[in-house]
PyMOL CGO cylinders between C-alpha atoms (Angstrom):
from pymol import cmd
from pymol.cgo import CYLINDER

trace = [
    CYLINDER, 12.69, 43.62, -11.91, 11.93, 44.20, -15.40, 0.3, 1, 1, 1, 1, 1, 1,
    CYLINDER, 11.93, 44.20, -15.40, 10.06, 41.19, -17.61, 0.3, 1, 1, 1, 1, 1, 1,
    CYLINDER, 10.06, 41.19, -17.61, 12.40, 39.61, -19.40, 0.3, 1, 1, 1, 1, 1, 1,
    CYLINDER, 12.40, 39.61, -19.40, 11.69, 38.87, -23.37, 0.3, 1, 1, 1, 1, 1, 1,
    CYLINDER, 11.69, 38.87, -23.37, 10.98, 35.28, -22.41, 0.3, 1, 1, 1, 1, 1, 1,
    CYLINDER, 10.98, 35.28, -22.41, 10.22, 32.71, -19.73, 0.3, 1, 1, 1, 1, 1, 1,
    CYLINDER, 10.22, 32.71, -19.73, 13.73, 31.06, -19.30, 0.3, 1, 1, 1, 1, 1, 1,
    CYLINDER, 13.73, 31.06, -19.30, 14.86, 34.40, -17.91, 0.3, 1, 1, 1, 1, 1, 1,
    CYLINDER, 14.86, 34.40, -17.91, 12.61, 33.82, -15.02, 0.3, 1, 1, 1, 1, 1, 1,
    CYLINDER, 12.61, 33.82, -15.02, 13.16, 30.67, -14.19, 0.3, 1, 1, 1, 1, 1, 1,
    CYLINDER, 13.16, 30.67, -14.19, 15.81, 31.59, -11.37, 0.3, 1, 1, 1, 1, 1, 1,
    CYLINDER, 15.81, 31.59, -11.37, 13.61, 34.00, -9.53, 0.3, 1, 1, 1, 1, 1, 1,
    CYLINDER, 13.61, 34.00, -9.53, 10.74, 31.16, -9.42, 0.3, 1, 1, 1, 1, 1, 1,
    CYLINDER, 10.74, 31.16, -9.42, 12.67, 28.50, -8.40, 0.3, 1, 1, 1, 1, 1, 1,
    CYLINDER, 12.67, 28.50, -8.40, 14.10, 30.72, -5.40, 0.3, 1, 1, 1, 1, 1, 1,
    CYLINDER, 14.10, 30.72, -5.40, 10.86, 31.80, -4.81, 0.3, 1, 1, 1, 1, 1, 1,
    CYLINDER, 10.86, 31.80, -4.81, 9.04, 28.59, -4.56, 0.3, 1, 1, 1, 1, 1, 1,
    CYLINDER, 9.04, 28.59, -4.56, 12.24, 26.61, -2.71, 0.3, 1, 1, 1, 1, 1, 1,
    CYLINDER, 12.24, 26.61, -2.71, 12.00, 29.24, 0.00, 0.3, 1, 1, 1, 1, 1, 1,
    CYLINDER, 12.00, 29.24, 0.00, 8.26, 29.19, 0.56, 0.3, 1, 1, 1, 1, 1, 1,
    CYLINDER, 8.26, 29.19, 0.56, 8.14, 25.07, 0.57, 0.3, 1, 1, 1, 1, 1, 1,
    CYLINDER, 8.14, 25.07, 0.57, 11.10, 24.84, 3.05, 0.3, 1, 1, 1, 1, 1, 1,
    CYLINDER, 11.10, 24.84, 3.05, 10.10, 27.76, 5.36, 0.3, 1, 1, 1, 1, 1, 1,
    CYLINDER, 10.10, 27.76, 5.36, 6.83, 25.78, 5.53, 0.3, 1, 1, 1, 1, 1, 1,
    CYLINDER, 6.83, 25.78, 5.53, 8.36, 22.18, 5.83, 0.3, 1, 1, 1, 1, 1, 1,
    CYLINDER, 8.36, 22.18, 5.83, 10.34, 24.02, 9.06, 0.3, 1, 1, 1, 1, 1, 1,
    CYLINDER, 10.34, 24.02, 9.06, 7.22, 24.82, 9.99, 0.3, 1, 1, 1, 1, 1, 1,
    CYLINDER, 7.22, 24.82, 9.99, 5.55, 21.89, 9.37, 0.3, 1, 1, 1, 1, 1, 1,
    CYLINDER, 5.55, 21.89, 9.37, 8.52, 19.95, 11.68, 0.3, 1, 1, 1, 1, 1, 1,
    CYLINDER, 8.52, 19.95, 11.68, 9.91, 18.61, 8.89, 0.3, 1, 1, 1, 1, 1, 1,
    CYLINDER, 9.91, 18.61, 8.89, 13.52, 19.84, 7.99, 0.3, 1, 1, 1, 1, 1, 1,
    CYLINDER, 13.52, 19.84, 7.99, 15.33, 16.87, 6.45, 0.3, 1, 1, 1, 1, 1, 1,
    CYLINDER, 15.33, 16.87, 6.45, 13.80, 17.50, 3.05, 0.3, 1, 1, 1, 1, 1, 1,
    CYLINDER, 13.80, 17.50, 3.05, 16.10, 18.78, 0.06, 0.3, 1, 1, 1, 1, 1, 1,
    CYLINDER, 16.10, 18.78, 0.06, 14.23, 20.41, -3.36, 0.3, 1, 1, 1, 1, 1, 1,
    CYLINDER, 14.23, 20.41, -3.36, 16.85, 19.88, -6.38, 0.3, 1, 1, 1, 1, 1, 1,
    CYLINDER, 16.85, 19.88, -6.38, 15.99, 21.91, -9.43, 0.3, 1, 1, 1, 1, 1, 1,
    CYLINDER, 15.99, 21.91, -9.43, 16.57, 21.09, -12.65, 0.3, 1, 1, 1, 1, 1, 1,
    CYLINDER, 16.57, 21.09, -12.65, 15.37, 22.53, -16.33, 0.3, 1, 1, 1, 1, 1, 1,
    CYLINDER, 15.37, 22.53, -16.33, 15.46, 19.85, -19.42, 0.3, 1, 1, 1, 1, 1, 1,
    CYLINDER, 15.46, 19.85, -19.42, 15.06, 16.46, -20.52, 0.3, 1, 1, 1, 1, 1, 1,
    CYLINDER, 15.06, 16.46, -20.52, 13.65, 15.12, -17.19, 0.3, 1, 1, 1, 1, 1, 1,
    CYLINDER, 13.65, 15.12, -17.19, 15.70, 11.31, -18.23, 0.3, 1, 1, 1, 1, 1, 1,
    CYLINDER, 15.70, 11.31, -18.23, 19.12, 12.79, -18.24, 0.3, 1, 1, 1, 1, 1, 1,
    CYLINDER, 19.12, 12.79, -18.24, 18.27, 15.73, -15.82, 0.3, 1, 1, 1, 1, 1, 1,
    CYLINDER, 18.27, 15.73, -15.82, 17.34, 12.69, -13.47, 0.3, 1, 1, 1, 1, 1, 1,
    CYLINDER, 17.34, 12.69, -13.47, 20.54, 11.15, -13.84, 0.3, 1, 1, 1, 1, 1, 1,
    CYLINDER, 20.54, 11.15, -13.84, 22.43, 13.93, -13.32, 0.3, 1, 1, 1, 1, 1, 1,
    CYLINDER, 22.43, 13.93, -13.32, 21.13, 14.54, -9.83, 0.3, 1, 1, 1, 1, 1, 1,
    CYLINDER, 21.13, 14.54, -9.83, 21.86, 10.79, -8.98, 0.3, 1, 1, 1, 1, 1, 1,
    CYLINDER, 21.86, 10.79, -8.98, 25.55, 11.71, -10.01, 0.3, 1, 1, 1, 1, 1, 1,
    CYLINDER, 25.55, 11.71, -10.01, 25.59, 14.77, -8.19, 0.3, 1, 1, 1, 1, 1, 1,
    CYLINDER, 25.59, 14.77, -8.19, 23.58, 14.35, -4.89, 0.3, 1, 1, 1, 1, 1, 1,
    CYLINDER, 23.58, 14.35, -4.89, 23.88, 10.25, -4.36, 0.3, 1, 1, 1, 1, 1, 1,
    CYLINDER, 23.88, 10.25, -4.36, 23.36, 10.37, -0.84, 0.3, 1, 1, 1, 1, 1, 1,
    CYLINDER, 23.36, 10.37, -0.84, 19.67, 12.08, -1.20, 0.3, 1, 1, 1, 1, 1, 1,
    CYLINDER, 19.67, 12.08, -1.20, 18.84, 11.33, -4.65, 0.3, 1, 1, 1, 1, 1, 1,
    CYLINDER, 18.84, 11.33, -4.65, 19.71, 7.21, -5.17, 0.3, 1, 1, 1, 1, 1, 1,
    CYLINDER, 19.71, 7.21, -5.17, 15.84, 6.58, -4.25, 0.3, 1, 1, 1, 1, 1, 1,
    CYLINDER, 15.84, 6.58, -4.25, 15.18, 7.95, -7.76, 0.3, 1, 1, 1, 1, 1, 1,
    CYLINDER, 15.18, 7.95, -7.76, 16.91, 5.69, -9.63, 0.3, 1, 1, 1, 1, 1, 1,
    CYLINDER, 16.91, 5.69, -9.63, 13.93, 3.31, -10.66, 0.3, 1, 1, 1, 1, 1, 1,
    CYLINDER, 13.93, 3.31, -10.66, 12.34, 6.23, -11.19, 0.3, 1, 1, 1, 1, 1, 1,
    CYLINDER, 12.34, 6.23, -11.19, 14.82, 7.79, -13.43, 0.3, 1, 1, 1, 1, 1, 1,
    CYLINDER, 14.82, 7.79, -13.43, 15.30, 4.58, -15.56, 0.3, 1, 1, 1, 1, 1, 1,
    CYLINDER, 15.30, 4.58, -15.56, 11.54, 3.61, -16.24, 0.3, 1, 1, 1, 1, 1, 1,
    CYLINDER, 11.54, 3.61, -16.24, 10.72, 7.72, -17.35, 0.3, 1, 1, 1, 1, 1, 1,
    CYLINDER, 10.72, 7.72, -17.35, 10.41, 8.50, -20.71, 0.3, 1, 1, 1, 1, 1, 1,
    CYLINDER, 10.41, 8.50, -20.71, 12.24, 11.68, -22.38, 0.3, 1, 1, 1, 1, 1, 1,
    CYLINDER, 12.24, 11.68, -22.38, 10.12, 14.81, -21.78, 0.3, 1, 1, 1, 1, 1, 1,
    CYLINDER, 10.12, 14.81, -21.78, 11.60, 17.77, -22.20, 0.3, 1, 1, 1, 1, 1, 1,
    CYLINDER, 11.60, 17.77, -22.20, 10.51, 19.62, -19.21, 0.3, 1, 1, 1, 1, 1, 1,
    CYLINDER, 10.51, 19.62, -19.21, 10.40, 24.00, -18.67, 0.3, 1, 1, 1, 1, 1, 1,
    CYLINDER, 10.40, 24.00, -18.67, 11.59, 22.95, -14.88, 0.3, 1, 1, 1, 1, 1, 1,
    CYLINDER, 11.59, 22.95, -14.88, 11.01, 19.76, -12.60, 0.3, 1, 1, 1, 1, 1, 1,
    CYLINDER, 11.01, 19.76, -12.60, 12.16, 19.67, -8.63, 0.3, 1, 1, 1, 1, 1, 1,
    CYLINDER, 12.16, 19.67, -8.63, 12.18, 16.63, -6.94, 0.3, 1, 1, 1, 1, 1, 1,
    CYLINDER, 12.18, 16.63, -6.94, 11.69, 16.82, -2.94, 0.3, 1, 1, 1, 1, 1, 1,
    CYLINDER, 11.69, 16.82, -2.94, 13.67, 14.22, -1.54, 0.3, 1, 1, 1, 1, 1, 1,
    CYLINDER, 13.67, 14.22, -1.54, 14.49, 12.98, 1.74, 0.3, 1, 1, 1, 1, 1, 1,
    CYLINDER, 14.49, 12.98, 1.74, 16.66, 10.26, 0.70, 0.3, 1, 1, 1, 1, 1, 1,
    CYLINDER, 16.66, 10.26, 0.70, 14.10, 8.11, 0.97, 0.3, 1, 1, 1, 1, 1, 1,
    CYLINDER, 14.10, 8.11, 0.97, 10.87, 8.88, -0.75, 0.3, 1, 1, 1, 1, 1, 1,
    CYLINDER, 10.87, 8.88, -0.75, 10.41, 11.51, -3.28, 0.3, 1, 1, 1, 1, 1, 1,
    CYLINDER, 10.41, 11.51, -3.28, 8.18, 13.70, -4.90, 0.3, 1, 1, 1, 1, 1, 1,
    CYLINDER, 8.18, 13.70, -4.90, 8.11, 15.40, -8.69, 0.3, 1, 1, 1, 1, 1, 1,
    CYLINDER, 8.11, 15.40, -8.69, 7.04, 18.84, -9.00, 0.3, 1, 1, 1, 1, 1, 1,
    CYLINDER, 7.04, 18.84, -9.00, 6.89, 20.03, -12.58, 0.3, 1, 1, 1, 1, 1, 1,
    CYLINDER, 6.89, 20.03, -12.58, 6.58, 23.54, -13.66, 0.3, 1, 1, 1, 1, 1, 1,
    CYLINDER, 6.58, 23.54, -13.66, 5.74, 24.77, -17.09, 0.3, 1, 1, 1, 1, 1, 1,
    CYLINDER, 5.74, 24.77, -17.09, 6.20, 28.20, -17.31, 0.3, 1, 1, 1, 1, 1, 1,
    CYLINDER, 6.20, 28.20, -17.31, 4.38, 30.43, -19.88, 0.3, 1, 1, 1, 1, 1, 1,
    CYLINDER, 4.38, 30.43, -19.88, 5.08, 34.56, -20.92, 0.3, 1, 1, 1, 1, 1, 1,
    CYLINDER, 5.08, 34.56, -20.92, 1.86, 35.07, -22.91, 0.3, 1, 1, 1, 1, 1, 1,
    CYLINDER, 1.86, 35.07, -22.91, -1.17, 37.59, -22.52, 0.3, 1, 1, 1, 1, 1, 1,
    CYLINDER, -1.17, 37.59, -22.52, -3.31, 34.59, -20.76, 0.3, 1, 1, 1, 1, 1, 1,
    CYLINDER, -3.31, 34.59, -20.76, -2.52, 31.12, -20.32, 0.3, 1, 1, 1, 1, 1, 1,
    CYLINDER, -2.52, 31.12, -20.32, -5.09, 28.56, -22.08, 0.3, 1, 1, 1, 1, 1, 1,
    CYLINDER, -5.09, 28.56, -22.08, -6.64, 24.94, -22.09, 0.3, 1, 1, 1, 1, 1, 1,
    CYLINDER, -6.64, 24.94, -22.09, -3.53, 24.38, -24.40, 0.3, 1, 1, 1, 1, 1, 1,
    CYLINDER, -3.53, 24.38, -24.40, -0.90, 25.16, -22.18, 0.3, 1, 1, 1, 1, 1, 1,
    CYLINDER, -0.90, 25.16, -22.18, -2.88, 23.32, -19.33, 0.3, 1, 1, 1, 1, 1, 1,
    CYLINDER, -2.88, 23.32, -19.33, -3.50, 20.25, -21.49, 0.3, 1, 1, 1, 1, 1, 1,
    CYLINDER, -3.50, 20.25, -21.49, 0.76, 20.65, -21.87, 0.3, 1, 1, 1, 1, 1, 1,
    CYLINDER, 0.76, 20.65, -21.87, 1.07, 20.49, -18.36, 0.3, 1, 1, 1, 1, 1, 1,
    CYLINDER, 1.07, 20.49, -18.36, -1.25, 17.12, -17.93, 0.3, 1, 1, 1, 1, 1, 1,
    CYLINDER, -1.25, 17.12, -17.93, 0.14, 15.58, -20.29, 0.3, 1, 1, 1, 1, 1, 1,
    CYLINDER, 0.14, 15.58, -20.29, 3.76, 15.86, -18.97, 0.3, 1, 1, 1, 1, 1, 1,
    CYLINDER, 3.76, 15.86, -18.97, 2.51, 15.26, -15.53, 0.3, 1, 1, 1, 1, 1, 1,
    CYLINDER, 2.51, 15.26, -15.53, 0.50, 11.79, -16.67, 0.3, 1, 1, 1, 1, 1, 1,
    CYLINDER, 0.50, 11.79, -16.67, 3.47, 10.46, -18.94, 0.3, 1, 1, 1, 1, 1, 1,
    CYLINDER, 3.47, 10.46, -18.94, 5.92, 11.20, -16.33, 0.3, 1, 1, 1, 1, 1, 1,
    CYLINDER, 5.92, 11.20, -16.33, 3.99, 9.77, -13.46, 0.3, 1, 1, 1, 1, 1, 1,
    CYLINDER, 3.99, 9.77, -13.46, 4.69, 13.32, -11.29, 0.3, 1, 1, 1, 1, 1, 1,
    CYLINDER, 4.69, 13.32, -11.29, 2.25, 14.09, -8.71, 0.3, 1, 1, 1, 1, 1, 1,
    CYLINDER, 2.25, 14.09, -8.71, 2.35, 17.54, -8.91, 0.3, 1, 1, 1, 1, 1, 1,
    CYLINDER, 2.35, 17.54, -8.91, 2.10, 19.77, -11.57, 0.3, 1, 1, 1, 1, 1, 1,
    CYLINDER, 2.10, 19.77, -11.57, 1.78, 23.77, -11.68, 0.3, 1, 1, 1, 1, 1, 1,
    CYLINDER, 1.78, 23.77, -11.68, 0.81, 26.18, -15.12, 0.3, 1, 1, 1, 1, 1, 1,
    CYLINDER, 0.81, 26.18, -15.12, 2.94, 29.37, -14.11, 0.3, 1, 1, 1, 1, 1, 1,
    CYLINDER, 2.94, 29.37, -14.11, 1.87, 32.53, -16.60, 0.3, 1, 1, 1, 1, 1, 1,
    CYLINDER, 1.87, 32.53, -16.60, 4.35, 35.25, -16.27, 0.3, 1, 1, 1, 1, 1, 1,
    CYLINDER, 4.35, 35.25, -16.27, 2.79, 38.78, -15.29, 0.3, 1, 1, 1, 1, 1, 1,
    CYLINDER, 2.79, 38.78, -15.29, -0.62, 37.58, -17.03, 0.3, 1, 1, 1, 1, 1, 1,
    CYLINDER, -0.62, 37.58, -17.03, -3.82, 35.24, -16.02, 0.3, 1, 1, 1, 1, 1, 1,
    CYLINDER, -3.82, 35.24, -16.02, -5.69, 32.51, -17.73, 0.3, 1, 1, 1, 1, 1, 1,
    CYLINDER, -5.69, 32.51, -17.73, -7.81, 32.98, -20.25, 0.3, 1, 1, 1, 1, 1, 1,
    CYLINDER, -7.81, 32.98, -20.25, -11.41, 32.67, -19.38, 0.3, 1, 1, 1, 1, 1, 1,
    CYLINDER, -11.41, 32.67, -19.38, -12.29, 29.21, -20.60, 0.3, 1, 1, 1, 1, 1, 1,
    CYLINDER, -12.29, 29.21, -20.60, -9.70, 28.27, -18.48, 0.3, 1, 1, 1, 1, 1, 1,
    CYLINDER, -9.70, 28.27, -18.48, -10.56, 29.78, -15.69, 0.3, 1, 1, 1, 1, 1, 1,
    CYLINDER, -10.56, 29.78, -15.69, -14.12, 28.27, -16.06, 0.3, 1, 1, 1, 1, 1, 1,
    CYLINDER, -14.12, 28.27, -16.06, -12.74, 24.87, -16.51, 0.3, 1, 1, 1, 1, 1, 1,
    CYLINDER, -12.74, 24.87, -16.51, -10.93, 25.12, -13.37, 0.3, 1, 1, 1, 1, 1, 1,
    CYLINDER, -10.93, 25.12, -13.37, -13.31, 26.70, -11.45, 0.3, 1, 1, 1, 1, 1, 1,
    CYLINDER, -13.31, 26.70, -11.45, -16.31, 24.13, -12.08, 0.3, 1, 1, 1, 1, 1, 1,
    CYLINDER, -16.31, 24.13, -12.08, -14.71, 20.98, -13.56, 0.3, 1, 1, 1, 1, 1, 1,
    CYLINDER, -14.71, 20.98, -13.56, -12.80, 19.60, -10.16, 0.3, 1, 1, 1, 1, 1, 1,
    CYLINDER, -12.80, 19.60, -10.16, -11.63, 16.18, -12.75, 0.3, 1, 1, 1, 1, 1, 1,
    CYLINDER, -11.63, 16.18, -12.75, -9.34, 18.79, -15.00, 0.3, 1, 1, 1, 1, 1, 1,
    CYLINDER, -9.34, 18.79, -15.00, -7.13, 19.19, -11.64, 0.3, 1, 1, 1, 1, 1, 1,
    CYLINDER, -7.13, 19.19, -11.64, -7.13, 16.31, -9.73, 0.3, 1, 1, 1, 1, 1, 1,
    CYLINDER, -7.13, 16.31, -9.73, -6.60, 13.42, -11.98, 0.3, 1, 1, 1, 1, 1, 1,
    CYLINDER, -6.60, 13.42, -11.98, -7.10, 10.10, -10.59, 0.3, 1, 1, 1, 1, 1, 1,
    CYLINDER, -7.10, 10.10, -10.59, -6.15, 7.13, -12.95, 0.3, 1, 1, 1, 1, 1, 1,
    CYLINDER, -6.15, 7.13, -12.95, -5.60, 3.33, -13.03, 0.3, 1, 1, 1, 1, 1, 1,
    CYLINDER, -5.60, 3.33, -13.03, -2.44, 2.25, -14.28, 0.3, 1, 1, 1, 1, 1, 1,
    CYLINDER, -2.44, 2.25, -14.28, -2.16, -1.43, -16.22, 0.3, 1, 1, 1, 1, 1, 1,
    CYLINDER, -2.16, -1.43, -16.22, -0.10, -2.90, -13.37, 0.3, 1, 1, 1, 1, 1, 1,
    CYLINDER, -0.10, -2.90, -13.37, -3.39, -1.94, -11.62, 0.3, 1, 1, 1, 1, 1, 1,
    CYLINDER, -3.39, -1.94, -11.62, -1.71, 0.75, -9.43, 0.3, 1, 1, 1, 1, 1, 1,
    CYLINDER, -1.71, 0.75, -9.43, -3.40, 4.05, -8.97, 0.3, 1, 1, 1, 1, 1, 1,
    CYLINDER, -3.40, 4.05, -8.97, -1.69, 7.05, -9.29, 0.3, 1, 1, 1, 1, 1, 1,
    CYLINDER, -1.69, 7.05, -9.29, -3.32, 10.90, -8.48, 0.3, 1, 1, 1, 1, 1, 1,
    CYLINDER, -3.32, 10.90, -8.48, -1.99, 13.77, -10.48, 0.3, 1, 1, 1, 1, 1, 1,
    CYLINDER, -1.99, 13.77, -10.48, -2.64, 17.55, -8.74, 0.3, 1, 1, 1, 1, 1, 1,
    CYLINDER, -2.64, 17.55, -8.74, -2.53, 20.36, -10.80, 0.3, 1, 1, 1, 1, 1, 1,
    CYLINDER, -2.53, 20.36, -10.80, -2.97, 24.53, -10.26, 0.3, 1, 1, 1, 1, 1, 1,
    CYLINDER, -2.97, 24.53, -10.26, -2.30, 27.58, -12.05, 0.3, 1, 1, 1, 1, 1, 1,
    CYLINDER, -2.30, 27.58, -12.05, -0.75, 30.59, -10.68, 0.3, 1, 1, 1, 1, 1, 1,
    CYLINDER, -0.75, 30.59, -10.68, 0.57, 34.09, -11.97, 0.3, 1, 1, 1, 1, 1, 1,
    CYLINDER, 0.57, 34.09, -11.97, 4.28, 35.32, -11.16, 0.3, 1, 1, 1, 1, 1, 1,
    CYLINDER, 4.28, 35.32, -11.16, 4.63, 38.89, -10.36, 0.3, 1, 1, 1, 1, 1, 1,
    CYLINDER, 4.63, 38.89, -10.36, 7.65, 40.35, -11.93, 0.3, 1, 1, 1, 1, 1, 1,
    CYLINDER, 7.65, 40.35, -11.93, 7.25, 43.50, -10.12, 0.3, 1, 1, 1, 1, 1, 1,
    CYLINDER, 7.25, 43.50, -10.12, 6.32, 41.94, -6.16, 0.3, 1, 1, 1, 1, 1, 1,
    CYLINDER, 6.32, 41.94, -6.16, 8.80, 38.74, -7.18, 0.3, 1, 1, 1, 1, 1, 1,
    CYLINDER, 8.80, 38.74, -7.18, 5.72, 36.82, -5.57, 0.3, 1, 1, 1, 1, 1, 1,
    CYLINDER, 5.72, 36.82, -5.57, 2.92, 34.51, -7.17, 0.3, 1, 1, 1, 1, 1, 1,
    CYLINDER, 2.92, 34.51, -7.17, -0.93, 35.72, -7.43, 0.3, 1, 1, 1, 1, 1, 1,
    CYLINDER, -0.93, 35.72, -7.43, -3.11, 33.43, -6.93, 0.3, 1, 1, 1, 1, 1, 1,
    CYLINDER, -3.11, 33.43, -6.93, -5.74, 32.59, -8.85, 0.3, 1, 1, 1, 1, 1, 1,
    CYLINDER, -5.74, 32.59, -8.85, -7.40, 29.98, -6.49, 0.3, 1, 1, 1, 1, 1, 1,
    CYLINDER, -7.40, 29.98, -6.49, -7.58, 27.88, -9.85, 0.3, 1, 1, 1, 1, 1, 1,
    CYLINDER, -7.58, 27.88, -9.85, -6.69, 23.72, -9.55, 0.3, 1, 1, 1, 1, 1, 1,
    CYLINDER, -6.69, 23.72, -9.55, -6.24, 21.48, -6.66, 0.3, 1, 1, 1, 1, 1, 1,
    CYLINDER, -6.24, 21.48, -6.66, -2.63, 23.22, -6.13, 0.3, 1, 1, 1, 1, 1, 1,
    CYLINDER, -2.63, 23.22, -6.13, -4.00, 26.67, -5.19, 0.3, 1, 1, 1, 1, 1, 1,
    CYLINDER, -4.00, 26.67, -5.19, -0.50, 27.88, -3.85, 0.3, 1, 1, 1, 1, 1, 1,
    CYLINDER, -0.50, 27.88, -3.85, 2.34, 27.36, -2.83, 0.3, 1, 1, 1, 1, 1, 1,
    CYLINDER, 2.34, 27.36, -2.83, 1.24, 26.52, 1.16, 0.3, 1, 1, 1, 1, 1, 1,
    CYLINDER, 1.24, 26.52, 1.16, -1.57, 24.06, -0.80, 0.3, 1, 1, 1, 1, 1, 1,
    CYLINDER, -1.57, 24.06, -0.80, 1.33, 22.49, -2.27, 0.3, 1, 1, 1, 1, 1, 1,
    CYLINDER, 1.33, 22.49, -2.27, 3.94, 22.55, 1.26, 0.3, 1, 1, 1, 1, 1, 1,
    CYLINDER, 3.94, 22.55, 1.26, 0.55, 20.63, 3.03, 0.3, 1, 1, 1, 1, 1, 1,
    CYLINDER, 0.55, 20.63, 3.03, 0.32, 17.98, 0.19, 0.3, 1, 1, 1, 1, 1, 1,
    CYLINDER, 0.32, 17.98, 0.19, 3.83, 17.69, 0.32, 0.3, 1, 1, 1, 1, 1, 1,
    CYLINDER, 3.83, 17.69, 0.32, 4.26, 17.26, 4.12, 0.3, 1, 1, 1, 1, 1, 1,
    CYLINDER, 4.26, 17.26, 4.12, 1.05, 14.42, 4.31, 0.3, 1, 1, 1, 1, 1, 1,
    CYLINDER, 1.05, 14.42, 4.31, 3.25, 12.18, 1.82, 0.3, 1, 1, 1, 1, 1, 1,
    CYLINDER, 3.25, 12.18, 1.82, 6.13, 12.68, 3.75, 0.3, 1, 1, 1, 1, 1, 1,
    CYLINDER, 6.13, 12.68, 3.75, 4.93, 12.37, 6.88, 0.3, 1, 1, 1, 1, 1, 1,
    CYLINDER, 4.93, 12.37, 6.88, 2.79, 8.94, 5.71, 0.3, 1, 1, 1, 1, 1, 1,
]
cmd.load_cgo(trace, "trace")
């Protein structure tokens, strides 16, 4: 496939890309009764919508969905299995190398919404190298561990990874506490199988 002129033009092929590897590892994993709903926007609304539209697996959201602020979001999934959920956001990027910018973008999304997970996808390009030595020797700028004024903790994981346009497929870059997509299936399955 030919790159597109800009990011939203990818977003299908990721999505399918990522939803395939996370639920042929869930199988895997002996879980099958979880269901990845992906949605691109203002995560508020977005969240509502899925409440309207799935109410069987996505009701346990609600709470969630009231007490988030408006973010306006590249793409969020939430892995559900009725139950308990899980936020994955995904800000996607189509420039020569992806920056302390764009990954200070993705924190801060992942912090004000509360999501666990977070992943800084550049498009058929790397991170630039102050980036890459962040990630590589500052373990804090990935895994972000934080006290909340209720007095709650919650733990933020971050990674970075390049989509191949050519292979469809990620590279990995080995950069964050989200290294790939089977790092992210294993964090995944511990919460759902606490």
């Amino acid at each position: 496939m030919r790159r597109a002129k800009n990011e939203v033009a990818h977003y299908p092929e990721i999505i399918c890309h990522i939803e395939s590897q996370l639920q042929s590892n869930f199988r895997a994993g002996g879980i099958d009764d979880i269901k990845i709903f992906w949605k691109s926007g203002e995560l508020t609304s977005k969240l509502k919508e899925l409440i309207r539209e799935h109410p069987e697996e996505c009701a346990c959201i609600e709470t969630y969905a009231e007490a988030t602020p408006p973010l306006n979001l590249d793409i969020f999934g939430v892995v559900t299995n009725g139950s308990h959920f899980e936020i994955v956001i995904l800000e996607v990027k189509l420039i020569d190398a992806a920056g302390l910018n764009q990954w200070s973008q993705l924190v801060g999304y992942n912090l004000v919404s509360n999501a666990k997970y977070g992943l800084l996808i550049n498009i058929d390009a790397g991170a630039s190298e102050r980036l890459i030595r962040i990630l590589s020797f500052e373990e804090d700028a990935s895994k972000i561990v934080r006290k909340k004024a209720d007095g709650s903790e919650v733990e933020h994981l971050l990674g970075f990874m390049e989509w191949n346009t050519i292979t469809q497929n990620f590279e990995y870059s080995g950069l964050g506490q989200v290294s790939s997509l089977s790092a992210l299936s294993s964090a995944l399955i511990a919460q759902f199988n606490r």
